[in-house]
PyMOL Python script that loads the backbone (N, CA, C, O; Angstrom):
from pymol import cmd

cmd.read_pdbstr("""\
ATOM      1  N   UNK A   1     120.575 114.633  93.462  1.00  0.00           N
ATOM      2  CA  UNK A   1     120.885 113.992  94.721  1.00  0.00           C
ATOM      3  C   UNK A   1     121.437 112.599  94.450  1.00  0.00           C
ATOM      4  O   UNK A   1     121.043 111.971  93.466  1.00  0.00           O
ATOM      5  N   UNK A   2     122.408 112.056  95.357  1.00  0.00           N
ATOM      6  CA  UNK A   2     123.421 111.122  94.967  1.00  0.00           C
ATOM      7  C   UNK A   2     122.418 109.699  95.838  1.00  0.00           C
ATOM      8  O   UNK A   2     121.816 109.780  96.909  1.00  0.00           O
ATOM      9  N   UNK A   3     122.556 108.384  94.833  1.00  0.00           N
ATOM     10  CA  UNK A   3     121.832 107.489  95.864  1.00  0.00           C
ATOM     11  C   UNK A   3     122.871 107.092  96.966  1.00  0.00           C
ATOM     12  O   UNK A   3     124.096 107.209  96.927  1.00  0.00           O
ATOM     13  N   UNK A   4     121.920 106.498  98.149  1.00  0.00           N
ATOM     14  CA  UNK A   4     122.470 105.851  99.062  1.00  0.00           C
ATOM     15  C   UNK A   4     123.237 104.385  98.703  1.00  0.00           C
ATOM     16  O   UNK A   4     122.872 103.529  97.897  1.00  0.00           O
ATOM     17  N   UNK A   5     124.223 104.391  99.431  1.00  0.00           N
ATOM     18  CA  UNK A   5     124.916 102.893  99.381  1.00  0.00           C
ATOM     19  C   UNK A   5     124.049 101.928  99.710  1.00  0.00           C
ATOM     20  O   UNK A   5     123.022 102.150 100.351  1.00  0.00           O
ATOM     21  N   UNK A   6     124.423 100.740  99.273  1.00  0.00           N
ATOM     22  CA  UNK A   6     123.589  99.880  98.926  1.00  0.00           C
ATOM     23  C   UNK A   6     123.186  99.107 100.841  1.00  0.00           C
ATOM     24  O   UNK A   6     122.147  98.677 101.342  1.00  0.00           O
ATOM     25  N   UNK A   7     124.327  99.234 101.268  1.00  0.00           N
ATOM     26  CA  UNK A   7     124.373  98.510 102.803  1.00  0.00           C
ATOM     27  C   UNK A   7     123.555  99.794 103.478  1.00  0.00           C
ATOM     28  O   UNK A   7     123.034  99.522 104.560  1.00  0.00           O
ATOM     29  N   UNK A   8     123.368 101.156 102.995  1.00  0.00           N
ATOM     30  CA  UNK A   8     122.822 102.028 104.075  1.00  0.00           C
ATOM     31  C   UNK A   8     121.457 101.593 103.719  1.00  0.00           C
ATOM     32  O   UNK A   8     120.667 101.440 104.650  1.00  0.00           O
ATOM     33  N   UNK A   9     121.110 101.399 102.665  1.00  0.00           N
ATOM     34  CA  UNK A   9     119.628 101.510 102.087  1.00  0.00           C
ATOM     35  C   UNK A   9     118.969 100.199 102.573  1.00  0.00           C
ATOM     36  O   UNK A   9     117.745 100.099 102.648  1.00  0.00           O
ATOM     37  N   UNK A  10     119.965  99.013 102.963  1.00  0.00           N
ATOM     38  CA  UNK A  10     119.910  97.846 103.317  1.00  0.00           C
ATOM     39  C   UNK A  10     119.355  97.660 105.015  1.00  0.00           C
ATOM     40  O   UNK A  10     118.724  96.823 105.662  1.00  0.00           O
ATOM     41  N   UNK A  11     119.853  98.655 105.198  1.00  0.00           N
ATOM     42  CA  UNK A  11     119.779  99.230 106.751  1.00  0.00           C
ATOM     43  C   UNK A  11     118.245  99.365 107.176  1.00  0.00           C
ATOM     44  O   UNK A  11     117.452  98.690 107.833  1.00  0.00           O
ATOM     45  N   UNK A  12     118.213 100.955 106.254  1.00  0.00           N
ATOM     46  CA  UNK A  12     116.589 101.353 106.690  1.00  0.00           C
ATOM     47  C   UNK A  12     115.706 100.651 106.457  1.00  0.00           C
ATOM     48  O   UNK A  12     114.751 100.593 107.233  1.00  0.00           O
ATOM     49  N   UNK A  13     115.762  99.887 105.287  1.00  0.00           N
ATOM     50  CA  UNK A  13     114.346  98.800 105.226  1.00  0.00           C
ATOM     51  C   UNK A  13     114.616  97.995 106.538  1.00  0.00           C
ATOM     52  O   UNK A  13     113.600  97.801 107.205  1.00  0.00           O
ATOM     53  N   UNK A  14     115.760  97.496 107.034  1.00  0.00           N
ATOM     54  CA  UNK A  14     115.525  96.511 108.395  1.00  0.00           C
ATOM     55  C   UNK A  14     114.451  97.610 109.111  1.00  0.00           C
ATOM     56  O   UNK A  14     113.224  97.654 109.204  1.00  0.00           O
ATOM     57  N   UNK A  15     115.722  98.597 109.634  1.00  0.00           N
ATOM     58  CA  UNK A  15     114.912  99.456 110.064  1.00  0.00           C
ATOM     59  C   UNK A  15     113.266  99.862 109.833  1.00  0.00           C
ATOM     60  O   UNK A  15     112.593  99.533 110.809  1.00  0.00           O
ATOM     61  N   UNK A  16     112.708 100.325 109.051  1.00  0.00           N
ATOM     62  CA  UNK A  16     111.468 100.316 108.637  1.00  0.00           C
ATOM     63  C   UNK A  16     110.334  98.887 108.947  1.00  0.00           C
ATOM     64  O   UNK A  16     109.160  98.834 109.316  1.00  0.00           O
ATOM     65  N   UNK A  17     111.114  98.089 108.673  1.00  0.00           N
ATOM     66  CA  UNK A  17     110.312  96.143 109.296  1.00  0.00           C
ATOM     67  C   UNK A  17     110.684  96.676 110.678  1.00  0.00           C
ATOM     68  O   UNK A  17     109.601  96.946 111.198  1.00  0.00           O
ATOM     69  N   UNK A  18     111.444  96.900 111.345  1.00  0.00           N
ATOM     70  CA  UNK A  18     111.153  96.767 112.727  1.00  0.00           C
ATOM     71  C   UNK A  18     110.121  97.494 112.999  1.00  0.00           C
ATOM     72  O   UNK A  18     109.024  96.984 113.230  1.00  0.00           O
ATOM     73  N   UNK A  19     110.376  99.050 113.009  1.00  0.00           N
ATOM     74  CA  UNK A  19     109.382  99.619 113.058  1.00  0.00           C
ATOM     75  C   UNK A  19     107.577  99.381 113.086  1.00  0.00           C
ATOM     76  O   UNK A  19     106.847  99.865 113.951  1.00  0.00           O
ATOM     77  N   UNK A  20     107.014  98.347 111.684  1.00  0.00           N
ATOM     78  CA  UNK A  20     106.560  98.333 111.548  1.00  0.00           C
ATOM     79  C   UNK A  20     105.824  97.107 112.433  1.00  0.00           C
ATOM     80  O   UNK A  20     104.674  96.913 112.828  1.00  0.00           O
ATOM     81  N   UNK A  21     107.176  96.341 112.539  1.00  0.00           N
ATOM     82  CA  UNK A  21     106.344  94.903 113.567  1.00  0.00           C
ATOM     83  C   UNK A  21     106.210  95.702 114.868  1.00  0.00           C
ATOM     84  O   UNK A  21     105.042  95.493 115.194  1.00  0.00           O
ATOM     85  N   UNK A  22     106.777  96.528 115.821  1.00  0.00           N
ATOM     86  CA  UNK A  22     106.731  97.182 116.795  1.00  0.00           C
ATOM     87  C   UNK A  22     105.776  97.634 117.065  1.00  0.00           C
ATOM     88  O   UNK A  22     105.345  97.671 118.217  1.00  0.00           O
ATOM     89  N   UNK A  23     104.933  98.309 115.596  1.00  0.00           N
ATOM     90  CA  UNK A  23     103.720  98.841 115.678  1.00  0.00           C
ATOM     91  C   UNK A  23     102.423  98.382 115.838  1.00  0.00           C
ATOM     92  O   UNK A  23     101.446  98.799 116.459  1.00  0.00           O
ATOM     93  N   UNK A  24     102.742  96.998 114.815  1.00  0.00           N
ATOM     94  CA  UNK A  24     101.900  95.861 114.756  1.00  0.00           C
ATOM     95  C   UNK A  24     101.514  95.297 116.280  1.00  0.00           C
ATOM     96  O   UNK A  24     100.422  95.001 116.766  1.00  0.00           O
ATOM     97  N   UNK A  25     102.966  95.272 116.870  1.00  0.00           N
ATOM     98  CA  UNK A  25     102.544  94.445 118.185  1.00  0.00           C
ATOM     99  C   UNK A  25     102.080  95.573 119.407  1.00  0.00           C
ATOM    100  O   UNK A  25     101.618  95.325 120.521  1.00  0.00           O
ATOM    101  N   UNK A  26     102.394  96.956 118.747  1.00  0.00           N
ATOM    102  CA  UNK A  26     102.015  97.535 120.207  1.00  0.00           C
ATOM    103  C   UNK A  26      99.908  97.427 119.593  1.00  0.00           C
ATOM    104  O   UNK A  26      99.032  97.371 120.456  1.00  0.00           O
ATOM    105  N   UNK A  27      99.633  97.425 118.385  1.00  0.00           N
ATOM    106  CA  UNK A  27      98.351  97.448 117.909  1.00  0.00           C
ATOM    107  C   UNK A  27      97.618  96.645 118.754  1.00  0.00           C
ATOM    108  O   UNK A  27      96.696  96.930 119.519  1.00  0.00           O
ATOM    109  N   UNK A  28      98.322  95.288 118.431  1.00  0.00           N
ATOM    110  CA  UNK A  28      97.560  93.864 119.345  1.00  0.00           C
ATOM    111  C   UNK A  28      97.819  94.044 120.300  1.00  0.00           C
ATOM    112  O   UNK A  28      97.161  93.116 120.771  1.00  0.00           O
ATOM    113  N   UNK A  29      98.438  94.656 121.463  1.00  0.00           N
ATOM    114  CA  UNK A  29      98.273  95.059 123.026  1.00  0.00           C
ATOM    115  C   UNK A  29      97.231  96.433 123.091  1.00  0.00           C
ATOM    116  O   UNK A  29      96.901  97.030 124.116  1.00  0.00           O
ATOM    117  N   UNK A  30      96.840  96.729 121.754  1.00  0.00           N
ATOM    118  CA  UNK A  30      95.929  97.681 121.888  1.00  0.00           C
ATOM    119  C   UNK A  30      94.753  97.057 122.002  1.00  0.00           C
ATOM    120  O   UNK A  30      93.895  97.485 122.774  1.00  0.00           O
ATOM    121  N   UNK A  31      94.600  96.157 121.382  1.00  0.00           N
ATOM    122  CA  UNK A  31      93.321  95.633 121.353  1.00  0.00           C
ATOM    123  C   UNK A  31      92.659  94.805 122.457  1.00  0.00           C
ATOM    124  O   UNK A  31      91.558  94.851 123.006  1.00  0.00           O
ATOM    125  N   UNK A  32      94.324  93.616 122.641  1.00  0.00           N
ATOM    126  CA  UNK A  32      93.535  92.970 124.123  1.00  0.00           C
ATOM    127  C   UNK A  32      93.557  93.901 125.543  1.00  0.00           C
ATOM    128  O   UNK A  32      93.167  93.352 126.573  1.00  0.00           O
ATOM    129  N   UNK A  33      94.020  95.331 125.594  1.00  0.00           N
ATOM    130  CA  UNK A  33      93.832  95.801 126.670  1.00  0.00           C
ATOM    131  C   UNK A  33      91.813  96.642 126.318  1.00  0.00           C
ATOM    132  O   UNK A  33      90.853  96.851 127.060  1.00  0.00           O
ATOM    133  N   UNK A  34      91.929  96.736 125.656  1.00  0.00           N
ATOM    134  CA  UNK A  34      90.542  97.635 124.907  1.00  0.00           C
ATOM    135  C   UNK A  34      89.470  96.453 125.116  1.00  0.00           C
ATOM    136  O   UNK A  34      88.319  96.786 125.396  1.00  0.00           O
ATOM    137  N   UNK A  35      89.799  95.052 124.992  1.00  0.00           N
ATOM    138  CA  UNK A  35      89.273  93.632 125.549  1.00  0.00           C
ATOM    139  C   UNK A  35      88.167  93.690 126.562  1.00  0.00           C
ATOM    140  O   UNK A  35      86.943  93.582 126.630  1.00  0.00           O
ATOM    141  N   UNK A  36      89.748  94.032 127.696  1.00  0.00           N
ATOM    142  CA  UNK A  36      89.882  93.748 128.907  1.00  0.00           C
ATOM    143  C   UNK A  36      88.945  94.937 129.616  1.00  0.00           C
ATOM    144  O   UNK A  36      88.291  94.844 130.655  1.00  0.00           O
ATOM    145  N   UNK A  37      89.111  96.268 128.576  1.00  0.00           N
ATOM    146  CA  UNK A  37      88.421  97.640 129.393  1.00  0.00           C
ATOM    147  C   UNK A  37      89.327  98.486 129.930  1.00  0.00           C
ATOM    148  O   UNK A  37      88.902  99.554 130.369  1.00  0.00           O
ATOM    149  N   UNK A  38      91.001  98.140 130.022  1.00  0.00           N
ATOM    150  CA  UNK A  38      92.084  98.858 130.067  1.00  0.00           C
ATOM    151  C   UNK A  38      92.290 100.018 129.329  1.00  0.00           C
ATOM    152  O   UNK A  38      93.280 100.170 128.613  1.00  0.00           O
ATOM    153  N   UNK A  39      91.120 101.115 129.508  1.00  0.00           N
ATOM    154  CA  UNK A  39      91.206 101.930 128.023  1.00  0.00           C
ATOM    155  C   UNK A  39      92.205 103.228 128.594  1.00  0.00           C
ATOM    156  O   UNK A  39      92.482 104.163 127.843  1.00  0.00           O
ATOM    157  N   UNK A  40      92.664 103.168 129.897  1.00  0.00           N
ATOM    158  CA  UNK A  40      94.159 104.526 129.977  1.00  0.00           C
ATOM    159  C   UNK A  40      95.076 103.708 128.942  1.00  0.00           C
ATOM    160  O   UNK A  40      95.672 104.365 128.087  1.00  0.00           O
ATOM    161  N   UNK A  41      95.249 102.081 128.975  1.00  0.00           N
ATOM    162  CA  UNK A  41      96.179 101.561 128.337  1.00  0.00           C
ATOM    163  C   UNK A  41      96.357 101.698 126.528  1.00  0.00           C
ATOM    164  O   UNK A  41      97.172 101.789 125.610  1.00  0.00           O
ATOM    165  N   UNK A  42      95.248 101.644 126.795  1.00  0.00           N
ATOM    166  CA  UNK A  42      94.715 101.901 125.065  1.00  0.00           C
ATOM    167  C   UNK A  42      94.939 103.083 124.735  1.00  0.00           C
ATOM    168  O   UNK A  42      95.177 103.177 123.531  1.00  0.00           O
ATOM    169  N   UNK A  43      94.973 104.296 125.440  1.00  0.00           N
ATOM    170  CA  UNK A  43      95.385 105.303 125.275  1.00  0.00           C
ATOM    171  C   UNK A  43      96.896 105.455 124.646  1.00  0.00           C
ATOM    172  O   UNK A  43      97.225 105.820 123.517  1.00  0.00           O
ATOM    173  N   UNK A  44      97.914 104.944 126.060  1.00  0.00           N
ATOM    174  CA  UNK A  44      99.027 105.169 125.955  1.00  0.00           C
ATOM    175  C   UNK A  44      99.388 104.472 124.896  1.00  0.00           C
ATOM    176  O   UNK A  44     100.364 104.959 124.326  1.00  0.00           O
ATOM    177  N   UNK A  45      98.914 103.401 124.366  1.00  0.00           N
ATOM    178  CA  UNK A  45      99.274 102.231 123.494  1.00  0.00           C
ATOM    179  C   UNK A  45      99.244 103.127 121.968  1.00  0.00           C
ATOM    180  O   UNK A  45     100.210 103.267 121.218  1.00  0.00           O
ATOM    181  N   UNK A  46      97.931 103.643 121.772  1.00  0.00           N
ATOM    182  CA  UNK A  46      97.731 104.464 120.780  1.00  0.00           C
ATOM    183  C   UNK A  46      98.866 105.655 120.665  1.00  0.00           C
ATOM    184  O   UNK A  46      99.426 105.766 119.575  1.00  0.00           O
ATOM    185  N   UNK A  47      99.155 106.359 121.504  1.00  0.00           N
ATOM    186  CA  UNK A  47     100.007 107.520 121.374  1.00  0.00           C
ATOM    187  C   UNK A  47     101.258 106.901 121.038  1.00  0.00           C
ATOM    188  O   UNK A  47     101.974 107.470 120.215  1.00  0.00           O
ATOM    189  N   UNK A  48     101.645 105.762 121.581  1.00  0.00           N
ATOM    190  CA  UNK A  48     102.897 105.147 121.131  1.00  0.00           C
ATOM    191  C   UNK A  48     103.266 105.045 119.825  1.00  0.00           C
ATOM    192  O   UNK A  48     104.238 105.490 119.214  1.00  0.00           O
ATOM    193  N   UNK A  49     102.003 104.155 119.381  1.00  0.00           N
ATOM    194  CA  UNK A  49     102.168 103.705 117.457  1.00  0.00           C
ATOM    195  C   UNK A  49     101.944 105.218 116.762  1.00  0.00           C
ATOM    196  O   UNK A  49     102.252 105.492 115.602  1.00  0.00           O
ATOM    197  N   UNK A  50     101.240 106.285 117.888  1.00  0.00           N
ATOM    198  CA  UNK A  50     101.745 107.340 116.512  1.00  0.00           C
ATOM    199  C   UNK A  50     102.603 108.155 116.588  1.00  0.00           C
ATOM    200  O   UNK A  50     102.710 108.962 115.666  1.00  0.00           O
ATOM    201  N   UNK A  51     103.439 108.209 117.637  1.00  0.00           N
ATOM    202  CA  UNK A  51     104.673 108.292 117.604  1.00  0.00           C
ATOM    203  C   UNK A  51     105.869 107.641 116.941  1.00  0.00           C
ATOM    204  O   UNK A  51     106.868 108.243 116.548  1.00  0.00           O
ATOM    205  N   UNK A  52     105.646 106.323 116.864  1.00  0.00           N
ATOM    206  CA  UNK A  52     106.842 105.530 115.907  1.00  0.00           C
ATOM    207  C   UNK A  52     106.766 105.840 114.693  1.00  0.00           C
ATOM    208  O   UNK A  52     107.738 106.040 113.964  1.00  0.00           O
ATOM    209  N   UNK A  53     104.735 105.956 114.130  1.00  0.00           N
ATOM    210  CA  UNK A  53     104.313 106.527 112.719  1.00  0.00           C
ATOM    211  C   UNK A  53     105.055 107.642 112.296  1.00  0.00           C
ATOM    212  O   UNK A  53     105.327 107.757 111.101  1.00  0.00           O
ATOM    213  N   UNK A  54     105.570 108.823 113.457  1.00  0.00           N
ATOM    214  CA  UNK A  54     105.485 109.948 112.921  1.00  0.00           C
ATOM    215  C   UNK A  54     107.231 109.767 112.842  1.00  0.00           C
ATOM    216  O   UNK A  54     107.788 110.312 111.889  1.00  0.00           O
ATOM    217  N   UNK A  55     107.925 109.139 113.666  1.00  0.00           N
ATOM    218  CA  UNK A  55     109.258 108.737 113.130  1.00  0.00           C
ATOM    219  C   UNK A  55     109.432 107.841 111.834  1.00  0.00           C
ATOM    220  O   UNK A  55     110.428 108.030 111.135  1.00  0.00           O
ATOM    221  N   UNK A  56     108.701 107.078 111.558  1.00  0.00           N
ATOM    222  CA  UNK A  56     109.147 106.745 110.453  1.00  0.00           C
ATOM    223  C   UNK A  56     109.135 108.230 109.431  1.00  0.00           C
ATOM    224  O   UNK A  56     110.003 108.847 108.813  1.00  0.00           O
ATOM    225  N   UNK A  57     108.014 108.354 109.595  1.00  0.00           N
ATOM    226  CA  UNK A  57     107.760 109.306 108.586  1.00  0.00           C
ATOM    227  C   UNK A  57     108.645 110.190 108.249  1.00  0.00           C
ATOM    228  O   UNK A  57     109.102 110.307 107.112  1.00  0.00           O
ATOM    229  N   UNK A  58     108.958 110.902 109.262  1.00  0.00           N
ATOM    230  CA  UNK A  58     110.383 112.043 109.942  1.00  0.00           C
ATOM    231  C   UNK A  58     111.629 111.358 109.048  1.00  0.00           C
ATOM    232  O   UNK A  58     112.003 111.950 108.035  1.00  0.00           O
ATOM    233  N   UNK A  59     112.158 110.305 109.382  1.00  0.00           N
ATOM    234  CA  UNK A  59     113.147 109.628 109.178  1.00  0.00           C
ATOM    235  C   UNK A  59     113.338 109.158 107.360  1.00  0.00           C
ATOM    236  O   UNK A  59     114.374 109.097 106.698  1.00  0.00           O
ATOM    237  N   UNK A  60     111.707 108.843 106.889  1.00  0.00           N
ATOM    238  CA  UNK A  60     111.668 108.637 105.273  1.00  0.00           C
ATOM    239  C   UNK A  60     111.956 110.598 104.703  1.00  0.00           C
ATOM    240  O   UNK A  60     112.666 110.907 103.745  1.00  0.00           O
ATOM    241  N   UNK A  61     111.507 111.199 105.231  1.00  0.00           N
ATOM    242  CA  UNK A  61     111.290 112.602 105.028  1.00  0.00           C
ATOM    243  C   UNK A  61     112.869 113.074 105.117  1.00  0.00           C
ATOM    244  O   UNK A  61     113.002 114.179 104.591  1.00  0.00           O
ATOM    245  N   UNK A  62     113.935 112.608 105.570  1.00  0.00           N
ATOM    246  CA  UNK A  62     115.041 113.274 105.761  1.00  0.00           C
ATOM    247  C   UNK A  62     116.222 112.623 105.049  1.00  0.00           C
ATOM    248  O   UNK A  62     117.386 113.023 105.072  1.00  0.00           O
ATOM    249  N   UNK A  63     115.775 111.639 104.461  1.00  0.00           N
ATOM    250  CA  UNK A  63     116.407 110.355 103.676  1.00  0.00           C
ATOM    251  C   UNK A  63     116.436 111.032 102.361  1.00  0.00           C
ATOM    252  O   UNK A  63     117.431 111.347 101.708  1.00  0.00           O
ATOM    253  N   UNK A  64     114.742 111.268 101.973  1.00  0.00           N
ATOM    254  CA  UNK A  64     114.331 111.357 100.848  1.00  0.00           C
ATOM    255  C   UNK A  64     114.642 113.327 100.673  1.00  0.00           C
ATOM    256  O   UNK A  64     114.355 113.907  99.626  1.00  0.00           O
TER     257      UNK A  64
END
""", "prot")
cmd.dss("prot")
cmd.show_as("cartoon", "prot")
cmd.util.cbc("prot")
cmd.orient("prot")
């Protein structure tokens, strides 16, 4: 298998940091709603980050 160009590979790591701060911050709206007792929010909050999880994953999985 042939490597990726250097600007594509340059790409997905942005990509991948976003991802990961996205996750980070939906985490900390997990927590101060879980605080607060907002726990439908905590719900949805949770299903979110493992949804982005399972795209990264998807996305390293189709790369690699």
């Amino acid at each position: 298998m042939k490597r990726l160009p250097e600007a594509v590979t340059t790409k997905f790591t942005e990509l991948f940091a976003a991802l990961h701060g996205a996750t980070d911050d939906l985490k900390m709206a997990g927590a101060e709603s879980c605080l607060i007792g907002d726990f439908s929010q905590v719900t949805v909050i949770n299903d979110s980050c493992r949804k982005l999880q399972a795209l990264e994953s998807e996305i390293k999985a189709t790369v690699n």
